[in-house]
Every structure is written in structure tokens, then in C-alpha cells.
N, CA, C and O atoms as CSV, one atom per row, in Angstrom:
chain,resi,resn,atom,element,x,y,z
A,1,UNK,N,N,20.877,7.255,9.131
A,1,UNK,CA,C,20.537,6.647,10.399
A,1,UNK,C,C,20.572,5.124,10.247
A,1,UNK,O,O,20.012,4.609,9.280
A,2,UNK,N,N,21.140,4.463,11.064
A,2,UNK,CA,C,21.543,3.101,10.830
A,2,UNK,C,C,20.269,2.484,11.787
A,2,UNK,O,O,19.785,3.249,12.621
A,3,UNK,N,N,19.775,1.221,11.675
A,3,UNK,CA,C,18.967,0.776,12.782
A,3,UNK,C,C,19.013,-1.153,12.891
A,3,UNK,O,O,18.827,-2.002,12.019
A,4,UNK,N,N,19.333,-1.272,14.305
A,4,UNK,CA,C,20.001,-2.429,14.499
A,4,UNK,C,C,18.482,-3.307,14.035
A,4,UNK,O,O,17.340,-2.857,13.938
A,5,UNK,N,N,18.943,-4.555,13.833
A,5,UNK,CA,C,18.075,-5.521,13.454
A,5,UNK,C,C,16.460,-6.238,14.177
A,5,UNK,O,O,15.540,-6.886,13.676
A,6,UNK,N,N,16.760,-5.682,15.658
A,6,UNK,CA,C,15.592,-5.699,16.481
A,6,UNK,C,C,14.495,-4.510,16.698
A,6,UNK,O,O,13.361,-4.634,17.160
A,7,UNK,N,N,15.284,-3.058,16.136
A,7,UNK,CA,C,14.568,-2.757,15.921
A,7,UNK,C,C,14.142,-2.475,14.549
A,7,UNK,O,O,13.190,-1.695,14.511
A,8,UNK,N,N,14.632,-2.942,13.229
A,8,UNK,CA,C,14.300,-3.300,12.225
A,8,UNK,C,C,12.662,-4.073,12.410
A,8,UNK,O,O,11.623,-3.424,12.287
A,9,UNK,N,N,12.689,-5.058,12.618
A,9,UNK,CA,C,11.775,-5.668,12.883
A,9,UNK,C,C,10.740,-5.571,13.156
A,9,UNK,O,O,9.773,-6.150,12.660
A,10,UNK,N,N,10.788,-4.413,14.446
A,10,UNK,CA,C,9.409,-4.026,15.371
A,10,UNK,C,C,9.156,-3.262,14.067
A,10,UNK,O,O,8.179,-3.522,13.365
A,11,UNK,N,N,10.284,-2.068,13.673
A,11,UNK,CA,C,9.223,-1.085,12.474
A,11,UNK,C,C,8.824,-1.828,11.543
A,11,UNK,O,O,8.496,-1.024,10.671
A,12,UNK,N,N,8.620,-2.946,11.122
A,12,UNK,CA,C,8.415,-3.684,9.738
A,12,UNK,C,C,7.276,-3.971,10.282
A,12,UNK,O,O,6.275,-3.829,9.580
A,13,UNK,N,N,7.115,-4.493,11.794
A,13,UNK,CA,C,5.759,-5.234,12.197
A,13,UNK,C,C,4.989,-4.446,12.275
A,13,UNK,O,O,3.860,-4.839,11.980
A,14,UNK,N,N,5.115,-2.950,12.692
A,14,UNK,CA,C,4.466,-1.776,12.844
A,14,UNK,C,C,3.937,-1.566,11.512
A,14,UNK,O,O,2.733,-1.707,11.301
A,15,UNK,N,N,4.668,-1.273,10.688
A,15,UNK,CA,C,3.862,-0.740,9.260
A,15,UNK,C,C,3.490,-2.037,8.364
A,15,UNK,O,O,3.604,-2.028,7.138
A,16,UNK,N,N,3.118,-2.945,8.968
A,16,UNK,CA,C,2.272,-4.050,8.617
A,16,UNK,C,C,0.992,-4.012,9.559
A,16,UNK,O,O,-0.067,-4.540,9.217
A,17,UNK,N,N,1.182,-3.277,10.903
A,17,UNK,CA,C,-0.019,-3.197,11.270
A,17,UNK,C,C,-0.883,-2.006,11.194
A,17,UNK,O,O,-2.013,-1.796,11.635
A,18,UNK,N,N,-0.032,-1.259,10.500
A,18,UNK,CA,C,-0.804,0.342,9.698
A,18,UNK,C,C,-1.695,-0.397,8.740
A,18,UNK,O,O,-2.912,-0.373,8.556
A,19,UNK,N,N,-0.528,-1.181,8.089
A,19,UNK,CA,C,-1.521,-1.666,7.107
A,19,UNK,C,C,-2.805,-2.547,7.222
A,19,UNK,O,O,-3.862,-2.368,6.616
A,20,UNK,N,N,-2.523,-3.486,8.075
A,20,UNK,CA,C,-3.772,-4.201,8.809
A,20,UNK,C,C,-4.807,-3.251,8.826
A,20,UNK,O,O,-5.682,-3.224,7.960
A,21,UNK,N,N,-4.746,-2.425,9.827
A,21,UNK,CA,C,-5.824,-1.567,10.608
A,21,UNK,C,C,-6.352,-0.762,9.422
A,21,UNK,O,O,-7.573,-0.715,9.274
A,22,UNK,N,N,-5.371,0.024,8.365
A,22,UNK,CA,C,-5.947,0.642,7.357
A,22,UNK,C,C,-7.192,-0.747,6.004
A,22,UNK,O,O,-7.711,-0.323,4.971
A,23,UNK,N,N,-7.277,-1.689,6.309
A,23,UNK,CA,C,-8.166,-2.574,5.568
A,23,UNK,C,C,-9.373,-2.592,6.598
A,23,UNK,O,O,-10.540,-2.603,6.207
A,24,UNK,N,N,-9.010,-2.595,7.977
A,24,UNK,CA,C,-10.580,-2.170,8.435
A,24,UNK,C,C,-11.048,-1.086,8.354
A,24,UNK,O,O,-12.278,-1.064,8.319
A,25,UNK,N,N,-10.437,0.037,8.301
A,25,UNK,CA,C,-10.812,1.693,8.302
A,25,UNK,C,C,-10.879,1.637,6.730
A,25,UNK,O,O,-10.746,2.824,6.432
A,26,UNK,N,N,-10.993,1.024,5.707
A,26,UNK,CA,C,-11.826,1.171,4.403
A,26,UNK,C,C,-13.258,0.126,4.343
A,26,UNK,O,O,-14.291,0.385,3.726
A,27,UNK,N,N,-12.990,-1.081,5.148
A,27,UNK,CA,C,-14.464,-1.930,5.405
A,27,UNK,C,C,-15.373,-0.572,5.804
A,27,UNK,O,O,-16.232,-0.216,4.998
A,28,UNK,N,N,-15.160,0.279,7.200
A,28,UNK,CA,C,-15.659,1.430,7.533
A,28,UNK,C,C,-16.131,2.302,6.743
A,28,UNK,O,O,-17.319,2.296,6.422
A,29,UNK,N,N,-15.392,3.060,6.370
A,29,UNK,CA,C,-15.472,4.154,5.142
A,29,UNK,C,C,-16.580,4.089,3.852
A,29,UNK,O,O,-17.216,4.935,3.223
A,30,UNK,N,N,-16.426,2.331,3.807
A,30,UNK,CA,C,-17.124,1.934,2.695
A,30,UNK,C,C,-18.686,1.861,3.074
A,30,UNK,O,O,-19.671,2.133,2.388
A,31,UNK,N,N,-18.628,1.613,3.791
A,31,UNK,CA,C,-19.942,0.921,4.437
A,31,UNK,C,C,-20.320,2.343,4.935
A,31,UNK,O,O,-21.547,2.393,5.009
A,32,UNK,N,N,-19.907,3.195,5.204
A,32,UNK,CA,C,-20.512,4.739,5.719
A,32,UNK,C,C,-20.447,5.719,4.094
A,32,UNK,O,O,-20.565,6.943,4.152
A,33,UNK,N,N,-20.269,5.071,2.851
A,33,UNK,CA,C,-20.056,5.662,1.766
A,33,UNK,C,C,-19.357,7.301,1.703
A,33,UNK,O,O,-19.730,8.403,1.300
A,34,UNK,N,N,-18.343,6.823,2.240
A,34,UNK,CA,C,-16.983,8.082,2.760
A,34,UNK,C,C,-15.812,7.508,1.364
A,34,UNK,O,O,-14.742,6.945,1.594
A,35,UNK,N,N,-16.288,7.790,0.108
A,35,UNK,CA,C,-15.944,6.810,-0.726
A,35,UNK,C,C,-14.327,7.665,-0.578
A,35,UNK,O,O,-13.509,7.131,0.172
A,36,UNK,N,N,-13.934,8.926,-1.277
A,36,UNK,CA,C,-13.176,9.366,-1.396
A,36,UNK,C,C,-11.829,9.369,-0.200
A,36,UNK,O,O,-10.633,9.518,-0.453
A,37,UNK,N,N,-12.563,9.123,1.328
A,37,UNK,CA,C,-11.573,8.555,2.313
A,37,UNK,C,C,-10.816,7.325,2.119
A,37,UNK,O,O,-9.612,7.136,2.294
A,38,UNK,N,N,-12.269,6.035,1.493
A,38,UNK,CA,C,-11.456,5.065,1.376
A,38,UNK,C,C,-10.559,4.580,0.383
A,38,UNK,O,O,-10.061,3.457,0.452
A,39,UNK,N,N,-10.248,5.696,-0.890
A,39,UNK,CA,C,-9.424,5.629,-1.643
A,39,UNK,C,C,-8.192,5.872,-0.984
A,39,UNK,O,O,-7.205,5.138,-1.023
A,40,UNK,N,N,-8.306,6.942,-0.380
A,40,UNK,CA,C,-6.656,7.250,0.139
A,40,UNK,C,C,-6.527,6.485,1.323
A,40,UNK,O,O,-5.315,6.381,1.515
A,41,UNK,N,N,-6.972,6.061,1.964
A,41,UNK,CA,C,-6.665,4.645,3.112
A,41,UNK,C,C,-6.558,3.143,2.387
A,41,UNK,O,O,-5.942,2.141,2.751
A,42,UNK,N,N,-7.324,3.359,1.321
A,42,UNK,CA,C,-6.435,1.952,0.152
A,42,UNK,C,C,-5.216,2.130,-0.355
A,42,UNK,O,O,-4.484,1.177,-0.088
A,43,UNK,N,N,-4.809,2.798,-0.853
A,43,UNK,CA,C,-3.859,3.722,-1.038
A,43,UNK,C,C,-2.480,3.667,0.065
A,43,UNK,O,O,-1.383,3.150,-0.147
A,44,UNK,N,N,-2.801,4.149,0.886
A,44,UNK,CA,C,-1.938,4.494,2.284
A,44,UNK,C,C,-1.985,2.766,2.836
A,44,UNK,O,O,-1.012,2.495,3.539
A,45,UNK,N,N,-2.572,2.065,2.702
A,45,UNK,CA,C,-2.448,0.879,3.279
A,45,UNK,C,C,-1.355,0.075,2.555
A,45,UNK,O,O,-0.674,-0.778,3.124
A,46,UNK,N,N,-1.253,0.365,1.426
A,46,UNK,CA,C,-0.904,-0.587,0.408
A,46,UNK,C,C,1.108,0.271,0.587
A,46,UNK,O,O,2.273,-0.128,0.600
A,47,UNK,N,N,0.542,1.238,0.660
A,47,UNK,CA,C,2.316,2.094,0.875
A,47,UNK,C,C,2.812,1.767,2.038
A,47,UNK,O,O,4.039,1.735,2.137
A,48,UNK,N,N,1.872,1.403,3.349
A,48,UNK,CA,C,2.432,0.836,4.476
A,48,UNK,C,C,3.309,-0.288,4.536
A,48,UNK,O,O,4.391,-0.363,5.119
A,49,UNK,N,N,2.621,-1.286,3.760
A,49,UNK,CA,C,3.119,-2.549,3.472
A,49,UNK,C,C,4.464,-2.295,2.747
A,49,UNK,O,O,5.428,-2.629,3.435
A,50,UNK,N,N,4.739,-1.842,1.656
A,50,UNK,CA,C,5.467,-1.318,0.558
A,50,UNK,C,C,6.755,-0.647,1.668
A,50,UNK,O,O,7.892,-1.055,1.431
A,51,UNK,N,N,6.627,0.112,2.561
A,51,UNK,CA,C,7.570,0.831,3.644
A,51,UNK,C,C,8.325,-0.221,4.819
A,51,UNK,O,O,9.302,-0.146,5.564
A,52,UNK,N,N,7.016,-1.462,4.437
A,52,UNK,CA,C,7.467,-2.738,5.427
A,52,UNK,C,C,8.611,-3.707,4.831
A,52,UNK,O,O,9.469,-4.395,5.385
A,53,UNK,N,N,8.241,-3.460,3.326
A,53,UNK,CA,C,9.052,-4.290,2.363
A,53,UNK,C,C,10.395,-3.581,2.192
A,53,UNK,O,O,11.270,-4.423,1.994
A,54,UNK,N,N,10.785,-2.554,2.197
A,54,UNK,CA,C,11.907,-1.799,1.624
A,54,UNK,C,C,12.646,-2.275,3.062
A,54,UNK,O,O,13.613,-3.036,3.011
A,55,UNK,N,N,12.018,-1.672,4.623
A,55,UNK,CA,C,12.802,-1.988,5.482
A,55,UNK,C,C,13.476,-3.524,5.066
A,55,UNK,O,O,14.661,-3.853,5.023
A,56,UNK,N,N,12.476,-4.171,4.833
A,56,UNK,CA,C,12.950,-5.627,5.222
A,56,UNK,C,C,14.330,-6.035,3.878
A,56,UNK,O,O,14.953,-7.026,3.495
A,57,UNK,N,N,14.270,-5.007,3.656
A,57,UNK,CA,C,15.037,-5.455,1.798
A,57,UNK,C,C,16.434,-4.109,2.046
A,57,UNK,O,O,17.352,-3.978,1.237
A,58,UNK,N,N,16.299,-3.352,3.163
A,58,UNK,CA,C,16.808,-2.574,3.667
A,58,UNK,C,C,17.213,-0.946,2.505
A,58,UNK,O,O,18.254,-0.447,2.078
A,59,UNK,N,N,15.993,-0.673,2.407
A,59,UNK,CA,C,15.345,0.292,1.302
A,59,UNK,C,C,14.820,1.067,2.272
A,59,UNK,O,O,14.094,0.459,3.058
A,60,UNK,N,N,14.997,2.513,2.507
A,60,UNK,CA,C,14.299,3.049,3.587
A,60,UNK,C,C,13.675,4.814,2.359
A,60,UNK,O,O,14.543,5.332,1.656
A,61,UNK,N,N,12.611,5.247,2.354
A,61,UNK,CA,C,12.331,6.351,1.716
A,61,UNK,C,C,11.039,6.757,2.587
A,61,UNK,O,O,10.347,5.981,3.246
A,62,UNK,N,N,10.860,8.207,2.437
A,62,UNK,CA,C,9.376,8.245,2.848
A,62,UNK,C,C,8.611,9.184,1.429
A,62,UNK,O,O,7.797,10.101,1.538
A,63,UNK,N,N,9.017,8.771,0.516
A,63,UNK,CA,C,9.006,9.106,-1.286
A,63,UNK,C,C,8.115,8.162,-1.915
A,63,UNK,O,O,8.225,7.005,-2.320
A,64,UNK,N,N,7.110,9.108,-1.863
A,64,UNK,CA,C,5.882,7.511,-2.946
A,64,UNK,C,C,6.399,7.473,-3.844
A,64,UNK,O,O,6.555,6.349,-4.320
A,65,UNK,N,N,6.892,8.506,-4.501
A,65,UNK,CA,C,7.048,7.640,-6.171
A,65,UNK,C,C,8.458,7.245,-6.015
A,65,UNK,O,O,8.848,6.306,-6.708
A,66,UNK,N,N,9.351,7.867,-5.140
A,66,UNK,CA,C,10.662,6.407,-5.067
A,66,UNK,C,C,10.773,5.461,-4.625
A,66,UNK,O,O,11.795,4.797,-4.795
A,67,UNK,N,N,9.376,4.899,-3.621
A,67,UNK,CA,C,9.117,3.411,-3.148
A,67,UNK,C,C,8.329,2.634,-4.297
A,67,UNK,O,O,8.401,1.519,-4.812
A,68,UNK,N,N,7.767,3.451,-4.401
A,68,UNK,CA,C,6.839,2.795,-5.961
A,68,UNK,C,C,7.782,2.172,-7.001
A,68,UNK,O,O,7.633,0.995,-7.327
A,69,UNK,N,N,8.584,2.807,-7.437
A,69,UNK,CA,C,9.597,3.063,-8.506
A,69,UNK,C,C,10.450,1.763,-7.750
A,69,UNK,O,O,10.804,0.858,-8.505
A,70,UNK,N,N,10.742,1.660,-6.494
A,70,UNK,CA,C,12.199,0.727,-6.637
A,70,UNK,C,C,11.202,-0.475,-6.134
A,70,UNK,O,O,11.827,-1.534,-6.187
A,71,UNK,N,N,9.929,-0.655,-5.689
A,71,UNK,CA,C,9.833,-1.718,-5.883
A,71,UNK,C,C,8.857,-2.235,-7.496
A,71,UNK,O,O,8.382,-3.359,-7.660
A,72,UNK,N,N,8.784,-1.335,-8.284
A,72,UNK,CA,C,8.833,-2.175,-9.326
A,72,UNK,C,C,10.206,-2.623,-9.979
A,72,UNK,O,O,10.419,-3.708,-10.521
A,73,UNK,N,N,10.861,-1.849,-9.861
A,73,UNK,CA,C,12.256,-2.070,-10.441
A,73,UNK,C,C,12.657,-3.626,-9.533
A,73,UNK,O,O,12.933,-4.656,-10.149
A,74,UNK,N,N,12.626,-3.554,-8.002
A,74,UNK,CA,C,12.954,-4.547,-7.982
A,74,UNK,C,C,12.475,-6.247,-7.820
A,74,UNK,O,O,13.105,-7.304,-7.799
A,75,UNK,N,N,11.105,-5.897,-7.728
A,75,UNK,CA,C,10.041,-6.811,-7.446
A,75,UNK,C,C,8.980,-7.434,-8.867
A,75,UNK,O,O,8.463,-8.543,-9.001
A,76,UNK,N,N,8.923,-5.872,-10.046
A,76,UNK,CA,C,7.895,-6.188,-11.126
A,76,UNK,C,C,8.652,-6.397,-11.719
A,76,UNK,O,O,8.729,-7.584,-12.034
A,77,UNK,N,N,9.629,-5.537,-12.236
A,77,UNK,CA,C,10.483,-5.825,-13.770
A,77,UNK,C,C,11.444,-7.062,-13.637
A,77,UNK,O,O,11.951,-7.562,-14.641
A,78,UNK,N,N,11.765,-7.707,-11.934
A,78,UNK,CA,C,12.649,-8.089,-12.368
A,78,UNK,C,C,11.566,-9.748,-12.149
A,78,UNK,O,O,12.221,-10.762,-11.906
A,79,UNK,N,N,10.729,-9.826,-12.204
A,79,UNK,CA,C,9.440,-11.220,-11.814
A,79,UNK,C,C,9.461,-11.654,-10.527
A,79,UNK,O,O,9.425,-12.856,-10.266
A,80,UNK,N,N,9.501,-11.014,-9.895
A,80,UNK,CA,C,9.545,-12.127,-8.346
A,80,UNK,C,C,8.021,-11.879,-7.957
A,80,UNK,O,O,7.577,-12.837,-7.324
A,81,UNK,N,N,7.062,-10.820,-8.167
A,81,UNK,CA,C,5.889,-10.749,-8.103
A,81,UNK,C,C,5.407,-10.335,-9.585
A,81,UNK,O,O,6.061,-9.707,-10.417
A,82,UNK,N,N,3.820,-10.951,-9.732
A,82,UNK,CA,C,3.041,-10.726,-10.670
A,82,UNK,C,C,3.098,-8.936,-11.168
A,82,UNK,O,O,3.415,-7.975,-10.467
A,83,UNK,N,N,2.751,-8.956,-12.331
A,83,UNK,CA,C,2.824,-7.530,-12.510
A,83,UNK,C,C,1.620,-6.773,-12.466
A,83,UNK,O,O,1.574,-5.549,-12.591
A,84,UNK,N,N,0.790,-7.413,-12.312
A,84,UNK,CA,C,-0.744,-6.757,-12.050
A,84,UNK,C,C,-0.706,-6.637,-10.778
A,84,UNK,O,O,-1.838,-6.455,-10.330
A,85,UNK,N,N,0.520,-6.669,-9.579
A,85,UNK,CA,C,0.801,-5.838,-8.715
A,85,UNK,C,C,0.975,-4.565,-8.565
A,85,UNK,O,O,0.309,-3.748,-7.928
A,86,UNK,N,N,2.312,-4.391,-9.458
A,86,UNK,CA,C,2.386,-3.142,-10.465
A,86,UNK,C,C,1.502,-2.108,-10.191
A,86,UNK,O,O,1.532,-1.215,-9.345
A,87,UNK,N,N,0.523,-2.459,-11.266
A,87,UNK,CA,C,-0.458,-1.849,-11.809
A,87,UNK,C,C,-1.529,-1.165,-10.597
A,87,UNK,O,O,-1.959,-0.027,-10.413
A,88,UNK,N,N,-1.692,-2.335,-9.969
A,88,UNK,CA,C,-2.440,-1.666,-8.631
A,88,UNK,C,C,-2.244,-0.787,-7.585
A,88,UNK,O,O,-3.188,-0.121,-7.158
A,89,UNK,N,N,-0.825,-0.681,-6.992
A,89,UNK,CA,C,-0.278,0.026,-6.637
A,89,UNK,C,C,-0.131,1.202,-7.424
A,89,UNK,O,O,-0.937,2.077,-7.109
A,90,UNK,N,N,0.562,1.466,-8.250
A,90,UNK,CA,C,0.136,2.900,-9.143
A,90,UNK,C,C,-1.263,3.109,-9.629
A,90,UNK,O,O,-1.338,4.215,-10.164
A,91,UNK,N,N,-2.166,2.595,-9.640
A,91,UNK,CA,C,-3.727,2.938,-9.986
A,91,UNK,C,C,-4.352,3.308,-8.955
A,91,UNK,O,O,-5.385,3.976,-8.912
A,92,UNK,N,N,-3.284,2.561,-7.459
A,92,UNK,CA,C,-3.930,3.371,-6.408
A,92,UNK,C,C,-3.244,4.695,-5.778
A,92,UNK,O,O,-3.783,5.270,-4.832
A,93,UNK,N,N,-1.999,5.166,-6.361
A,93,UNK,CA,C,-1.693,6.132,-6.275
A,93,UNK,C,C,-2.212,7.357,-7.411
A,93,UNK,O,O,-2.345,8.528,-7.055
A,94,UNK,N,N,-2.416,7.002,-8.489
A,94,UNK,CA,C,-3.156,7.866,-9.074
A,94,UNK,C,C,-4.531,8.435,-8.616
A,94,UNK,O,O,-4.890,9.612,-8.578
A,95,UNK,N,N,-5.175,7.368,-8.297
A,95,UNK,CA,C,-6.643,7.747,-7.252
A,95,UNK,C,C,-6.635,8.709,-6.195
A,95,UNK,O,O,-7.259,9.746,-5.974
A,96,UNK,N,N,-5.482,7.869,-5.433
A,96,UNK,CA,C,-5.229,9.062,-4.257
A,96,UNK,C,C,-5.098,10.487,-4.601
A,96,UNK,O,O,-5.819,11.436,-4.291
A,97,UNK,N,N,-3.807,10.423,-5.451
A,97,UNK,CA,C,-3.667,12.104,-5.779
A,97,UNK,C,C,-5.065,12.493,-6.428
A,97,UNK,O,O,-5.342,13.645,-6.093
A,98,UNK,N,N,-5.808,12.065,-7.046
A,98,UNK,CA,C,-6.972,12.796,-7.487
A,98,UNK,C,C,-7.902,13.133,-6.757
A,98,UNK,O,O,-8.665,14.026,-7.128
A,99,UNK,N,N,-8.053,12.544,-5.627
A,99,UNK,CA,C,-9.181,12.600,-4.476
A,99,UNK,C,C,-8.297,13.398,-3.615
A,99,UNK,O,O,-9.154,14.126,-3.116
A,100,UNK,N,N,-7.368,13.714,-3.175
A,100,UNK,CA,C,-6.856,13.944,-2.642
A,100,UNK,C,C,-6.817,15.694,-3.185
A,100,UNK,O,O,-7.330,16.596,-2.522
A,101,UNK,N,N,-6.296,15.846,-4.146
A,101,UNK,CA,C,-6.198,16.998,-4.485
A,101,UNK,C,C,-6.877,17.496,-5.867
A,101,UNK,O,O,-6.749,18.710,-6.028
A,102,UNK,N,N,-7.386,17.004,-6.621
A,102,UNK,CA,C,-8.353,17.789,-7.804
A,102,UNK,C,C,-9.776,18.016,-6.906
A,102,UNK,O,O,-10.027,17.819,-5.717
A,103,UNK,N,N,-10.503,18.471,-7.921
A,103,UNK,CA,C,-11.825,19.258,-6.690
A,103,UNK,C,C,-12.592,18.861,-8.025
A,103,UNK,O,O,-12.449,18.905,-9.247
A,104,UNK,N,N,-13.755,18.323,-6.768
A,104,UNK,CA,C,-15.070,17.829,-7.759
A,104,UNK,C,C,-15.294,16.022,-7.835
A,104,UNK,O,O,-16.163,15.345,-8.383
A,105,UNK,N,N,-14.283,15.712,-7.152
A,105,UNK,CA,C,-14.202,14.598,-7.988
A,105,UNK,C,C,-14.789,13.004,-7.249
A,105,UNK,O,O,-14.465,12.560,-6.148
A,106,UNK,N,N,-15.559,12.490,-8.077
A,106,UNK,CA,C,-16.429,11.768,-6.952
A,106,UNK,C,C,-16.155,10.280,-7.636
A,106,UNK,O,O,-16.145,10.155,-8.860
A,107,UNK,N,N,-15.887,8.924,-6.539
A,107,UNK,CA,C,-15.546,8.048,-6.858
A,107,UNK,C,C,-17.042,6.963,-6.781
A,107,UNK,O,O,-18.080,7.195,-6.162
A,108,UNK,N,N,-16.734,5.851,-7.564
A,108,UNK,CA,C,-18.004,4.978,-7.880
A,108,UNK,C,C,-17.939,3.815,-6.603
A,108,UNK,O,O,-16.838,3.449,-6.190
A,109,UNK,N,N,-19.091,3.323,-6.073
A,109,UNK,CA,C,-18.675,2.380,-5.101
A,109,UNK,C,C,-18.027,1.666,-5.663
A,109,UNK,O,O,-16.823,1.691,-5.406
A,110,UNK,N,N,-18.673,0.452,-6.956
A,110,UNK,CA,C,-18.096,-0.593,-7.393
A,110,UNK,C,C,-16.856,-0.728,-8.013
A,110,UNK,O,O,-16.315,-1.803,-8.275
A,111,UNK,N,N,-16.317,0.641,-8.295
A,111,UNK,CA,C,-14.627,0.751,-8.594
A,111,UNK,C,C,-13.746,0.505,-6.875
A,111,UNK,O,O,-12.742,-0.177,-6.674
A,112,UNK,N,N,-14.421,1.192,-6.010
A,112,UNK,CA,C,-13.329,1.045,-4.736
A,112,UNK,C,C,-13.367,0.307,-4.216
A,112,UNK,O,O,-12.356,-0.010,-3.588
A,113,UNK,N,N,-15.170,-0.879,-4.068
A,113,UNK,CA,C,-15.343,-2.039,-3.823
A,113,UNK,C,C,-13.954,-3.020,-4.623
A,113,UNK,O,O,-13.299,-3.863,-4.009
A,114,UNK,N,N,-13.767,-2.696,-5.917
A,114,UNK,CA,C,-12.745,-3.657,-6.506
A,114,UNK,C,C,-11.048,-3.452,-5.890
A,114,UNK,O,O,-10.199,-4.254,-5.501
A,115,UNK,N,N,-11.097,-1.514,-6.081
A,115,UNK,CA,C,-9.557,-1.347,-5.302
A,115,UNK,C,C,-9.380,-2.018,-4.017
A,115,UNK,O,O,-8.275,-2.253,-3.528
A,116,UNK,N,N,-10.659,-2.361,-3.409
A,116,UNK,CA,C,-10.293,-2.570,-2.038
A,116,UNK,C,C,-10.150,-4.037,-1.848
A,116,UNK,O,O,-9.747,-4.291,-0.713
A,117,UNK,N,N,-10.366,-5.181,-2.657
A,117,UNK,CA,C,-10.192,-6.730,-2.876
A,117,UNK,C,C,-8.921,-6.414,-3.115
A,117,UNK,O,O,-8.138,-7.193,-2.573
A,118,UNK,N,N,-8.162,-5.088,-4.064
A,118,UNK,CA,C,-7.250,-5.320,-4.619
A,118,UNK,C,C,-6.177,-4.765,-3.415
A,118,UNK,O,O,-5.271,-5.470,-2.971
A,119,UNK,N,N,-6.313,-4.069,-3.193
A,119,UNK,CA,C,-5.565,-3.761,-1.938
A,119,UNK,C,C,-4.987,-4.669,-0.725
A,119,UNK,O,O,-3.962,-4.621,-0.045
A,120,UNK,N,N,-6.157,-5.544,-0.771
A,120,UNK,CA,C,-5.989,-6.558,0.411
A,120,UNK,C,C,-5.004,-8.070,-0.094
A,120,UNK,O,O,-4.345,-8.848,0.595
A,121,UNK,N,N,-5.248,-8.032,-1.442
A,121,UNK,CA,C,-4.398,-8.880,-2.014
A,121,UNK,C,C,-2.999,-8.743,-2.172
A,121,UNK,O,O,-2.087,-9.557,-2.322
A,122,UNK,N,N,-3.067,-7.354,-2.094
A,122,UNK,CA,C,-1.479,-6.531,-2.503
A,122,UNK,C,C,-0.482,-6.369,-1.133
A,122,UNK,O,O,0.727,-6.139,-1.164
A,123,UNK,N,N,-1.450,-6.579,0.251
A,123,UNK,CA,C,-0.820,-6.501,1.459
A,123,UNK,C,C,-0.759,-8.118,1.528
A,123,UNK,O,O,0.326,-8.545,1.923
A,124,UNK,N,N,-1.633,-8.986,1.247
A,124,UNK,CA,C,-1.058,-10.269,1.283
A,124,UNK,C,C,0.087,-10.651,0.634
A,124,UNK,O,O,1.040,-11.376,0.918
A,125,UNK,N,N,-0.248,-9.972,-0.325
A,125,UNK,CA,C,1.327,-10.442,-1.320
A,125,UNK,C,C,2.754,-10.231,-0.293
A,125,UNK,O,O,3.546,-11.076,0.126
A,126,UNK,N,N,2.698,-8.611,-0.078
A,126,UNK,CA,C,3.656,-8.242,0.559
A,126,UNK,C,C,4.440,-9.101,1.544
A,126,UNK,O,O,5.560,-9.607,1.475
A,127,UNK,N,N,3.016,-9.105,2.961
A,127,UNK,CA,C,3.411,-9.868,3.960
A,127,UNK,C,C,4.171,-11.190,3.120
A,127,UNK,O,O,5.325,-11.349,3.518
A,128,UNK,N,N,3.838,-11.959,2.266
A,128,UNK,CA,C,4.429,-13.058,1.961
A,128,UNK,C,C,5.851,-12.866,1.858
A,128,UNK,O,O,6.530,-13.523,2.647
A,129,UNK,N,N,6.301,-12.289,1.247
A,129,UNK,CA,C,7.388,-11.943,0.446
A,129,UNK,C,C,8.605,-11.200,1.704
A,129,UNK,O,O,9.812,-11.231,1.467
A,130,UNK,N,N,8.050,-10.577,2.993
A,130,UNK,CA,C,8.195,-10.345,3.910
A,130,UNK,C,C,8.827,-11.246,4.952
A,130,UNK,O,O,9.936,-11.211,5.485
A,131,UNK,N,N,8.033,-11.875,5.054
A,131,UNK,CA,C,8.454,-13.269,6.036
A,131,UNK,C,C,9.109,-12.808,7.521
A,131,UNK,O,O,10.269,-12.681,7.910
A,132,UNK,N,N,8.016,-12.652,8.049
A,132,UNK,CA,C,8.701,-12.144,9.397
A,132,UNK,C,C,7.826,-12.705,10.362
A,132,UNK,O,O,6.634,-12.955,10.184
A,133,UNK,N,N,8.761,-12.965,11.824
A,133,UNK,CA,C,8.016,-13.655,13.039
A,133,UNK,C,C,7.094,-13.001,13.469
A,133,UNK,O,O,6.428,-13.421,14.416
């Protein structure tokens, strides 16, 4: 499916504002200690952005670990972003799948308190790197 450049755009602005809205729906979550929600909405926020970046780089998947994968390949390994980007993004996909699907499993505030600084840094990054009206 090919998609002309205007509406390129709107979807890039769109899943930048998934991502927006998903950093208030973990302020939420957190603050109602819904800890295990706000892993996978840190998580899902941070892949929004990541879905905003591929459009804009004209990378289209709806494959976590092949968006994951090509933007380290093309963003970590090759330096254009820090690599403790990297890291966060897959630490927050590992979380997810565990909350998501192992049973039992209960997360600490002050770990998601940190994913979630880290999250918000990781959609700033993005948007940067993004550059759109």
C-alpha cells in the first residue's frame, strides 16, 4: 500500500499523539497504582513513537520485534541516537511481555516510576529526530 505524503504526515502526527496521550494514561495508572497497566502503556507509548519514526523514514511494520530491530539497526548501531535508547525500548518490551502474559507477576512502583521518566525521554528523543510541522 503506497501512501501519498499528506497523508504520511497526518499518520505520523497521529501516532505521536497515541503517544502523547499514552504518557498521561501512565501519570493515571500510576497514581491509581494499576502498576502492571502502566507498564504496557509505557511500553505501547514508546512503540507509537517508534511507528511514527519508521513512517517518517518510510519503514512501515506492525512487528515489535521488527520495529525494534530496524530501528536499532538503524538509529543505535549505526550512532545517530544514544544507545541507552536501545536499551530502554527493549527493557520496555521485555516488561510488557511479562505483565502481559506470565501470571503472578507484580511490578515495583519505583522501577515504573523510572520506566516512565524513561519513556518520556524516549518519545522526546523520537519527536526530535522526527521533525515534523
Amino acid at each position: 500500500m503506497t501512501i501519498d505524503n499528506e497523508d504520511r504526515d497526518n499518520l505520523i502526527r497521529y501516532r505521536l499523539d497515541e503517544a502523547s496521550e499514552s504518557i498521561e494514561d501512565v501519570r493515571l495508572l500510576i497514581e491509581h497504582e494499576r502498576l502492571r497497566s502502566a507498564v504496557n502503556r509505557i511500553y505501547y507509548g514508546m512503540f507509537y513513537s517508534l511507528l511514527a519514526l519508521g513512517l517518517a523514514n518510510n519503514f512501515e511494520t506492525s512487528k515489535h520485534s521488527q520495529l525494534i530491530g530496524w530501528f536499532n539497526k538503524e538509529f543505535i548501531h549505526s550512532g545517530l541516537i544514544d544507545p541507552n535508547f536501545g536499551k530502554i525500548i527493549n527493557k520496555a518490551y521485555n516488561r510488557r511481555t511479562k505483565g502481559d502474559y506470565d501470571i503472578f507477576i507484580d511490578f515495583d512502583k519505583e522501577v515504573i516510576a523510572e520506566m516512565f521518566v524513561e519513556m518520556q525521554d524516549f518519545i522526546k528523543k523520537i519527536k526530535e529526530f522526527i521533525n515534523i510541522d
